[in-house]
C-alpha positions as CSV (number, residue, x, y, z in Angstrom):
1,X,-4.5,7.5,17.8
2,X,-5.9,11.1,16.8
3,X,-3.0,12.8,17.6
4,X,-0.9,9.9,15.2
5,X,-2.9,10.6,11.8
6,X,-3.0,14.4,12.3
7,X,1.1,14.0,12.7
8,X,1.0,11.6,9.6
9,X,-1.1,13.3,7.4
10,X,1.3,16.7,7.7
11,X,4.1,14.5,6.6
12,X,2.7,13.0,4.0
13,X,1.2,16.2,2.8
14,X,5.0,17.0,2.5
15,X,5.6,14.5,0.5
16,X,7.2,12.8,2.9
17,X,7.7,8.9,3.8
18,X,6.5,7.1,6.7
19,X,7.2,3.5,8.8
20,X,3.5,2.4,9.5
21,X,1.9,-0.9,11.0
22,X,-0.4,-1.7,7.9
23,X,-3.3,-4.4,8.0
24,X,-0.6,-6.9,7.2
25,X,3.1,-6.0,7.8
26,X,4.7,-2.7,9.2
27,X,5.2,-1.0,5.9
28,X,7.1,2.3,4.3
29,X,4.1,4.5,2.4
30,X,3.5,7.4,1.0
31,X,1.1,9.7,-1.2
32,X,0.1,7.3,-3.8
33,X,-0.6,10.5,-5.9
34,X,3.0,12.0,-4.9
35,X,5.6,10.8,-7.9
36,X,8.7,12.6,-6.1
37,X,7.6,10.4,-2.3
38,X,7.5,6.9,-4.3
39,X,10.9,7.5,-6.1
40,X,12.2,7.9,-2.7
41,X,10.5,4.7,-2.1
42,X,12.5,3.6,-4.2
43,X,15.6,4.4,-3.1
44,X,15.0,4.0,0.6
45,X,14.7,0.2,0.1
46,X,17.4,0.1,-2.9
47,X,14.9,-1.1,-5.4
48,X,14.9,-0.7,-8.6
49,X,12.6,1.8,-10.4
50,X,9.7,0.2,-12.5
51,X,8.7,-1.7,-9.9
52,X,4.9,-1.7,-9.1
53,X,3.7,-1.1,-5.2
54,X,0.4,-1.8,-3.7
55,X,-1.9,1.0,-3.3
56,X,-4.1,1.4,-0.3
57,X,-8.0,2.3,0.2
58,X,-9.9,2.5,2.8
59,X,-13.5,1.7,0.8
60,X,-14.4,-0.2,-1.6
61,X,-16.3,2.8,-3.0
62,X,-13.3,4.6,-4.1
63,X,-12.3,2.2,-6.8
64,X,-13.9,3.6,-9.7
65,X,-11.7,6.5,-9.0
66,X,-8.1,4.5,-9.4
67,X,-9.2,1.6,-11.7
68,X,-10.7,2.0,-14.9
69,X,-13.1,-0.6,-14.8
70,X,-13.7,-2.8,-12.2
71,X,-14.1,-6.3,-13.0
72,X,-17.8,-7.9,-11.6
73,X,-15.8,-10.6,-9.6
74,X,-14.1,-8.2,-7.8
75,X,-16.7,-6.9,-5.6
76,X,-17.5,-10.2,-4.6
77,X,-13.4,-10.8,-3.9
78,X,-13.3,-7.8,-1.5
79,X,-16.7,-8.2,0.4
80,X,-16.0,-12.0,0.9
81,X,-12.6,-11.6,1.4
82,X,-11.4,-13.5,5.1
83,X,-8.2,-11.9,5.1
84,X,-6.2,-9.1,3.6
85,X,-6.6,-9.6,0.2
86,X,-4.4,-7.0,-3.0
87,X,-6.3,-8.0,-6.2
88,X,-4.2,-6.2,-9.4
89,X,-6.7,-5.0,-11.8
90,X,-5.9,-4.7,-15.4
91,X,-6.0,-0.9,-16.2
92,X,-5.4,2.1,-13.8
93,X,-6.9,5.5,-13.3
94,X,-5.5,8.9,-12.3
95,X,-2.5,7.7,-10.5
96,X,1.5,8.4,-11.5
97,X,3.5,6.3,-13.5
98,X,5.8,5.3,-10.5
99,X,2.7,3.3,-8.7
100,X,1.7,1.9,-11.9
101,X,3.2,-1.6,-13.6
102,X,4.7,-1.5,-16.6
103,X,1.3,-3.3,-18.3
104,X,-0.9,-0.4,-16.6
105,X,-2.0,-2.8,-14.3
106,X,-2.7,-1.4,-10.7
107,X,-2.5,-3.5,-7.4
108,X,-4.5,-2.0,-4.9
109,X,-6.1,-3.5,-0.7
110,X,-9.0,-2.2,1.1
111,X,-8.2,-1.7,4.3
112,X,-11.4,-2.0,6.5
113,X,-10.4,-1.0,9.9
114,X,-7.7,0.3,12.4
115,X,-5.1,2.9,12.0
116,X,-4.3,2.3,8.6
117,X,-8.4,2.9,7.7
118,X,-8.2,5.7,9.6
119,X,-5.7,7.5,8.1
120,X,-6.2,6.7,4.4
121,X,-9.9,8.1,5.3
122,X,-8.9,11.0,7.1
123,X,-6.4,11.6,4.6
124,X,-8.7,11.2,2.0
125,X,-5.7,9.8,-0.8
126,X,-4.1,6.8,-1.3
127,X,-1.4,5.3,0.4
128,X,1.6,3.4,-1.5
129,X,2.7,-0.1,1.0
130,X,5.5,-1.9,1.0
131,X,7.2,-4.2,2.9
132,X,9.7,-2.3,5.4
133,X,12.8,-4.2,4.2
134,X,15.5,-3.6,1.6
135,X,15.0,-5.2,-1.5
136,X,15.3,-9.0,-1.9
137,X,15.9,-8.9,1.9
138,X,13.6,-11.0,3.9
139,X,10.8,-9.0,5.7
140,X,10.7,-7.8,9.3
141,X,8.1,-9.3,11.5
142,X,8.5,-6.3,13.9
143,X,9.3,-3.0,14.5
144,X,12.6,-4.0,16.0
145,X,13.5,-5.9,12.8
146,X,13.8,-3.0,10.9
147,X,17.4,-2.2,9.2
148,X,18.2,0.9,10.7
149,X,19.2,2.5,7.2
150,X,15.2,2.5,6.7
151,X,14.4,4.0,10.1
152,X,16.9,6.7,9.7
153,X,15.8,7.5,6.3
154,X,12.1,7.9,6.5
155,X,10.4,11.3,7.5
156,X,8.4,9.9,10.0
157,X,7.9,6.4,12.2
158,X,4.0,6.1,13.6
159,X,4.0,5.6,17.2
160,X,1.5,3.0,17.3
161,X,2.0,-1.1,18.4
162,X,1.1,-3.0,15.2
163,X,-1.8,-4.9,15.0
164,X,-1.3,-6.6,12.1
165,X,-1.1,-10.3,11.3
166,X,2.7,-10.3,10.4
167,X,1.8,-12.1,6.9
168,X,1.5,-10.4,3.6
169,X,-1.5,-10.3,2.0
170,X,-3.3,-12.5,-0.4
171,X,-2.2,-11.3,-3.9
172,X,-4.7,-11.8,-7.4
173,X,-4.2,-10.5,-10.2
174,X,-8.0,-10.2,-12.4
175,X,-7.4,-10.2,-16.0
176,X,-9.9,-8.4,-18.5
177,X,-10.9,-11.5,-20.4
178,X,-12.3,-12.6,-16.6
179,X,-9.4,-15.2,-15.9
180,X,-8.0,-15.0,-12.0
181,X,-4.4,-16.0,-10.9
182,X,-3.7,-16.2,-7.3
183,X,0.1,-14.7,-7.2
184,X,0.4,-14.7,-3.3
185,X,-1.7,-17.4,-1.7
C-alpha cells in the first residue's frame, strides 16, 4: 500500500487526476487545492462547470482550515456518524472556486481509515471525489464498470482492490440558522 500513496501523491503533485477506491465508491480525485486538476474533472466526466464536488479529509481536526465556521452539531454528526457521512457546510475557507458551490457552501467527508486516510494524511491536502461515471450516467459498482473514456483519460489508476461499500455516502447539508436537510439518505 506504501508503494501506492508514494506513486499517487507524485501524480497529484502534478496536478494530475486519479481512479481511486474511496470509503464509498471508486472515485476520480484530485488536489482539492489544484483549480487546473478539477476543471479536468470536469471535463473527464462531461460535466458541466459550476458544479460543486465533495472534498475529502482524513481528520476531523482539519476543518477549521476549509470551513469557516463549523456548526456545533457537526462534530457530533462526524463522531457519531455509522457510515460515510458528506455534511455541506455553509461557508468555505481557502479552497478554489471550482470545489466551491455557487452559494459558498463546501461539501466535505472524513475519511477515517484505509487507503483513502492514508493518502489524504500522507498527502497532507485535500482530495476532490466523485463518482467515476460520466455525468447523469449511472455509477459503476466496480472497477470493471468503468467507461473506458475515464480510464484512458486519467493520469493515474491506484492499484488497490476496493474496499468500499459500493453506496454513496450519506449527504447533509447544515445551514447557519442551525436547520439540517438530509440530501442523500
Amino acid at each position: 500500500m506504501e508503494e501506492e500513496i508514494e506513486k499517487t501523491i507524485e501524480v497529484l503533485k502534478s496536478g494530475g487526476v486519479i481512479l481511486y477506491p474511496t470509503d464509498t465508491v471508486w472515485g476520480l480525485g484530485c488536489d482539492a487545492t489544484n483549480p487546473d486538476a478539477i476543471k479536468r474533472i470536469d471535463e473527464i466526466k462531461k460535466r458541466a462547470e459550476g458544479k460543486h464536488y465533495i472534498v475529502l479529509l482524513d481528520d476531523d481536526r482539519k476543518l477549521n482550515k476549509y470551513v469557516q465556521h463549523v456548526p456545533d452539531l457537526a462534530w457530533d454528526l462526524v463522531e457519531y456518524a455509522s457510515k460515510p457521512t458528506t455534511i455541506i457546510y455553509p461557508q468555505a475557507a481557502n479552497l478554489p472556486d471550482e470545489v466551491v458551490a455557487e452559494n459558498g457552501s463546501i461539501a466535505i467527508r472524513i475519511v477515517n481509515e484505509g487507503f483513502c486516510n492514508k493518502l489524504i494524511r500522507k498527502y497532507n491536502k485535500p482530495l476532490v471525489s466523485t463518482s467515476a461515471n460520466i455525468s447523469n450516467q449511472p455509477n459503476p459498482s466496480n472497477l470493471t464498470d468503468i467507461d473506458s473514456s475515464i480510464l484512458d483519460a486519467v493520469d493515474y489508476v491506484v492499484n488497490l482492490p476496493a474496499k468500499s461499500t459500493n453506496k454513496p455516502s450519506v449527504i447533509i447539508r447544515l445551514e447557519k440558522n442551525g436547520e439540517i436537510e438530509f440530501i442523500r439518505k
